[in-house]
C-alpha positions, 0 to 999 in steps of 0.5 A, spaced: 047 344 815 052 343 821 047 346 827 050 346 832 056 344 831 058 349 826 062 353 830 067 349 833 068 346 826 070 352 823 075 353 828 077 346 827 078 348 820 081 354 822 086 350 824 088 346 819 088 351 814 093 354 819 098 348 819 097 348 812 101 356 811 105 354 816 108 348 812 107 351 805 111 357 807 117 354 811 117 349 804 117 357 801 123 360 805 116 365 808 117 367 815 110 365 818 108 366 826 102 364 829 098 371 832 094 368 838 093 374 841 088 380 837 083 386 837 078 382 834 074 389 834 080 392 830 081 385 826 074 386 823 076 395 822 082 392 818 078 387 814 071 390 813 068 384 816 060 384 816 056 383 823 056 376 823 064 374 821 070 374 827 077 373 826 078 366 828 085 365 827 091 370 825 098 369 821 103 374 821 107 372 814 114 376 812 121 376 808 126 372 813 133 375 814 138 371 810 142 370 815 137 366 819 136 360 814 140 354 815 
């Protein structure tokens, strides 16, 4: 459908769906941190992606000490 332009609008995307956990799990009280740097090799071990699927985009979410809530 998109040709060309697919691949850099699945990175857009990513993108949004990206900010969009990042705002819904500060709303929640969720630890969430960006991961801009990883093994895309290991990434795809880790979620048995097939041949034609990458990891685009990573977010590391976790409990967030109490003491560090305002």
């Amino acid at each position: 459908k998109y040709g060309l332009r697919a691949y850099p609008y699945s990175l857009i995307e990513a993108g949004h769906i990206g900010q969009n956990i990042l705002l819904a799990s500060s709303e929640i009280a969720i630890g969430a941190c960006p991961v801009s740097g990883f093994v895309d090799k290991k990434v795809k071990e880790i979620l048995d992606l097939i041949e034609n699927e990458i990891p685009i985009y990573s977010i590391s979410l976790g409990n967030i000490r109490k003491d560090n809530l305002k």
